[in-house]
N, C-alpha and C positions, 0 to 999 in steps of 0.2 A: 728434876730430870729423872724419869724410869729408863733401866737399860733394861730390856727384857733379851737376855740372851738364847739363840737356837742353833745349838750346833758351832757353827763358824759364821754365822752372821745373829748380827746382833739387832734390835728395834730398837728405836728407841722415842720417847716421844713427852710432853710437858701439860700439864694443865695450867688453866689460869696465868699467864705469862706472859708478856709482850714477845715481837717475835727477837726484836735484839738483845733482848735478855737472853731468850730460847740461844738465839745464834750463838753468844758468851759463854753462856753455861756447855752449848757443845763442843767450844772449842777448848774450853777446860779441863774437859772429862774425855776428851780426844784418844789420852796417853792409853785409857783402858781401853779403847775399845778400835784402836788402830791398827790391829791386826785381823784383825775378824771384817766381813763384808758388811756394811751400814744401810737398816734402812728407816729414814725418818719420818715416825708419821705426825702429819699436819692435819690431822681432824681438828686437834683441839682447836685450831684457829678459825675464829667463824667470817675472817673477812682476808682474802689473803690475794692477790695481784701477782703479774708477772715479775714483774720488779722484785717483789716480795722472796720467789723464789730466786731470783736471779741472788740475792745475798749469800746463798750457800755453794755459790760459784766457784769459791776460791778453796773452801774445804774440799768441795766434791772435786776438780782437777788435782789438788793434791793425794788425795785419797786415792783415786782412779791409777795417780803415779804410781802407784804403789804393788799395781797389777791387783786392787781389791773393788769390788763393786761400791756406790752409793747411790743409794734409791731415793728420792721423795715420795712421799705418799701423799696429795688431794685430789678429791673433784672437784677444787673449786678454780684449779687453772690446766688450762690442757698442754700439752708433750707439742703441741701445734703451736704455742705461744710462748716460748723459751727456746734457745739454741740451742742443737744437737749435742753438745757438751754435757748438762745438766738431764738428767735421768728423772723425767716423773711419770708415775702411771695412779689409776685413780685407785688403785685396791693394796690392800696388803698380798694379797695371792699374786695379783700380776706385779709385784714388787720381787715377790720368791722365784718366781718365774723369771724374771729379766734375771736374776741373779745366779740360776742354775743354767742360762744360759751361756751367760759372759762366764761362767766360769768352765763351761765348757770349752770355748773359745778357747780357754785361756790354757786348758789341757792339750787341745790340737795349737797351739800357736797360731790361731789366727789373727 
């Protein structure tokens, strides 16, 4: 697992790696990087489903508690095919983007 850190948010992302490994390994490495805003990218995986992303459900609601953003990053499933809960967009930009956004929210209390 790479943690590429920016700022107060971090990337982070895996090569070569099934995706429940990927999932284990982030929840392992959670401690470091639980204060900062997350956003995970899913290039490496070259076959990935809704379902697929729906497993990082339970991280990103807990995270989200936390008043901190979680992002996914693919084009291979769309923000149309997951519940409003789970945060994906297809770029790393429009990742930094959702996140300077919530985080502005998150200065006016909306």
């Amino acid at each position: 697992m790479i943690l590429d850190q920016e700022g107060t948010t971090t990337i982070i992302f895996q090569e070569d790696i099934s995706l429940k490994k990927f999932i284990e390994n982030l929840e392992n490495a959670y401690s470091k990087v639980k204060n900062d805003n997350i956003i995970v990218n899913l290039f490496s995986f070259s076959k990935l489903t809704a379902s697929d992303v729906l497993e990082f459900l339970q991280i990103s609601n807990d995270h989200r508690g936390t008043r901190k953003s979680f992002v996914l990053v693919t084009n291979k499933v769309s923000f149309d095919e997951v519940p409003e809960e789970i945060c994906v967009v297809p770029t790393i930009q429009e990742a930094k983007d959702v996140i300077e956004m919530e985080e502005i929210e998150r200065d006016l209390d909306l």
